[in-house]
C-alpha positions in Angstrom: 14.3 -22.2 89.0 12.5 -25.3 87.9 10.3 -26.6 84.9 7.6 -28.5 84.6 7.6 -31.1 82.0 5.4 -33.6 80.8 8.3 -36.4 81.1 8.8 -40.1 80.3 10.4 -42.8 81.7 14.1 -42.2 82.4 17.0 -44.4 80.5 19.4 -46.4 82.8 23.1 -46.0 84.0 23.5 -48.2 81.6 21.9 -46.4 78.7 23.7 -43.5 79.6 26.9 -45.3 80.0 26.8 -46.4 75.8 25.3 -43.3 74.9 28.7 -41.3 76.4 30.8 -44.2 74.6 28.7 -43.8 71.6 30.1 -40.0 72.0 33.8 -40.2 72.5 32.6 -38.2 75.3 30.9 -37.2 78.4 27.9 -35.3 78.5 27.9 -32.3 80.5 27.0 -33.2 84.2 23.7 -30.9 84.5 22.1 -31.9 81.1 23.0 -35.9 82.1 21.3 -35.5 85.3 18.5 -34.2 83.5 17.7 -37.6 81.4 18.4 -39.8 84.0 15.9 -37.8 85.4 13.1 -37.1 82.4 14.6 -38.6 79.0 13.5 -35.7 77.6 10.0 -34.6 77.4 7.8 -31.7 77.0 8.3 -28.6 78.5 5.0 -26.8 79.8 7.3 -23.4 80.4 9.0 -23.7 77.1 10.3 -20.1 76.3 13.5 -19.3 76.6 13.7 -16.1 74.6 11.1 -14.6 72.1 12.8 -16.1 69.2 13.9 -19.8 70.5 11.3 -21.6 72.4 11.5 -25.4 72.9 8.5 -28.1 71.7 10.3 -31.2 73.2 13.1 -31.7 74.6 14.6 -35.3 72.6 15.1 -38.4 73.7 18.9 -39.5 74.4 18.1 -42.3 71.9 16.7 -39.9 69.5 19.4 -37.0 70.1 22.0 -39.8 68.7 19.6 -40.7 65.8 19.3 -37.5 65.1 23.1 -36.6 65.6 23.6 -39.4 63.3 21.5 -38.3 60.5 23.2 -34.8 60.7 26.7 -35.5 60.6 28.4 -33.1 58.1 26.0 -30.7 59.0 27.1 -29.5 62.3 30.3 -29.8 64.3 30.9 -33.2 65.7 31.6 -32.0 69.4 27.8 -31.3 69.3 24.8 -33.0 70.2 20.7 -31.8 69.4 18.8 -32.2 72.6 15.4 -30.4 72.0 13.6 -29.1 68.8 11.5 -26.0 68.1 8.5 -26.0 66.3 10.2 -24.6 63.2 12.7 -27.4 62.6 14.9 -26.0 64.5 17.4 -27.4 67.2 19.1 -27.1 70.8 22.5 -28.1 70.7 24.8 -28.7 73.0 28.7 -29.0 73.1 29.9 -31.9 74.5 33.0 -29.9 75.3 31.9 -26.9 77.3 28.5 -27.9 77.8 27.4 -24.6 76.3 24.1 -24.2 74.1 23.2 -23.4 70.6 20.4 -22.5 68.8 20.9 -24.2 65.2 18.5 -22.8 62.6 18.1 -25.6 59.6 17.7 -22.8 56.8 21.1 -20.9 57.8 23.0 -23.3 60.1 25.2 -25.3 58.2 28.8 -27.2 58.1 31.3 -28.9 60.7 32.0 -24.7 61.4 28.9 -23.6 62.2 27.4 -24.5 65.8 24.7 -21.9 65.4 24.4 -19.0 67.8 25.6 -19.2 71.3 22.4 -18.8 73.6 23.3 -20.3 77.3 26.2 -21.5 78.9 24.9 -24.5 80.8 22.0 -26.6 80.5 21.0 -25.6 84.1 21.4 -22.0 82.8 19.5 -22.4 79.9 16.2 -24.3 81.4 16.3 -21.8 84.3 15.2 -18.7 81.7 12.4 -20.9 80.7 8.8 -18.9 80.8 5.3 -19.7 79.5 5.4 -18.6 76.2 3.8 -14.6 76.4 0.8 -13.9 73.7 3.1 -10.6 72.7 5.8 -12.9 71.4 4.0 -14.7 69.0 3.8 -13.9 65.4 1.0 -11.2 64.1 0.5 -13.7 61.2 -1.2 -17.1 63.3 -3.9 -19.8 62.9 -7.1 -18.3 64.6 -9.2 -21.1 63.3 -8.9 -24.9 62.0 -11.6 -26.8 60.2 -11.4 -30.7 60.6 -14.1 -32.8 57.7 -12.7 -36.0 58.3 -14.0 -37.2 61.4 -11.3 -39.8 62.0 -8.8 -37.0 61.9 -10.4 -35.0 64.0 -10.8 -38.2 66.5 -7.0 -38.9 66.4 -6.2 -35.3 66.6 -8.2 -35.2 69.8 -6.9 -38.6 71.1 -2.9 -37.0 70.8 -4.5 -34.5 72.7 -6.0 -36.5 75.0 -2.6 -38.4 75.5 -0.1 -35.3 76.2 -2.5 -34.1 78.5 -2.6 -37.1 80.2 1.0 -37.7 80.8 2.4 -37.3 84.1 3.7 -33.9 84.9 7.2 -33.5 86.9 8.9 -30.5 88.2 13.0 -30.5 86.6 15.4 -29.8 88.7 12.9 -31.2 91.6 12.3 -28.8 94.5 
């Protein structure tokens, strides 16, 4: 099984190379072959249960930002790969190449990897879905009023942009 994605350009060997020094250690072999492929991106099919879905999966540059930013606050063989749109975070272990679903409200501590959701990165992306109407919240936004014409022009240029990306299929057929 495949996802599409609305992708970027991919980092280099080289990239890649400081990232895993950067580390201490290698990243699992699926998940790697996925940003030399994408660097990330967004995922069209982005649910992977009804409780974790995935906005965007991070850059490898941003994943160590972000891994940086967090130390103390998770365990130190893991790494956040993709956010949710709760604040949430995708983490993988640099050990096992398992992954986590680390809430930011409960989620805290070098002990506390969140909960275990998928064994593999291949794993993981292959239970992706388009996100079903039935698993959204009873309590959402049916309606948005925009005054400010220049917000409303930006919001529709982001739009316009994301849409606009190219689209790519992950792992390709």
């Amino acid at each position: 099984m495949s996802i599409s994605l609305r992708g970027r350009k991919p980092p280099s060997e080289s990239d890649d190379a400081r990232a895993e020094s950067v580390l201490g250690l290698p990243l699992p072999r699926d998940y790697r072959g996925f940003l030399l492929a994408t660097d990330g991106g967004t995922p069209i099919e982005s649910q992977f249960s009804a409780m974790v879905g995935v906005r965007e999966f991070l850059r490898l540059q941003d994943a160590l930002e972000r891994r940086v930013r967090l130390r103390g606050g998770m365990p130190e063989s893991m790494l956040p790969i993709a956010d949710d749109a709760g604040g949430n975070l995708i983490l993988i272990s640099l050990i096992n190449g398992a992954l986590y679903f680390w809430n930011h409200e409960i989620n805290d501590g070098l002990d506390d990897p969140g909960e275990r959701i998928s064994s593999s990165f291949m794993d993981f992306v292959a239970h992706f879905r388009t996100p079903d109407p039935a698993d959204l919240s009873k309590h959402r936004v049916l309606n948005v009023e925009l005054h400010d014409p220049e917000a409303f022009g930006e919001l529709q240029r982001l739009v316009e942009d994301e849409l606009g990306k190219p689209t790519m299929r992950w792992p390709p057929p």
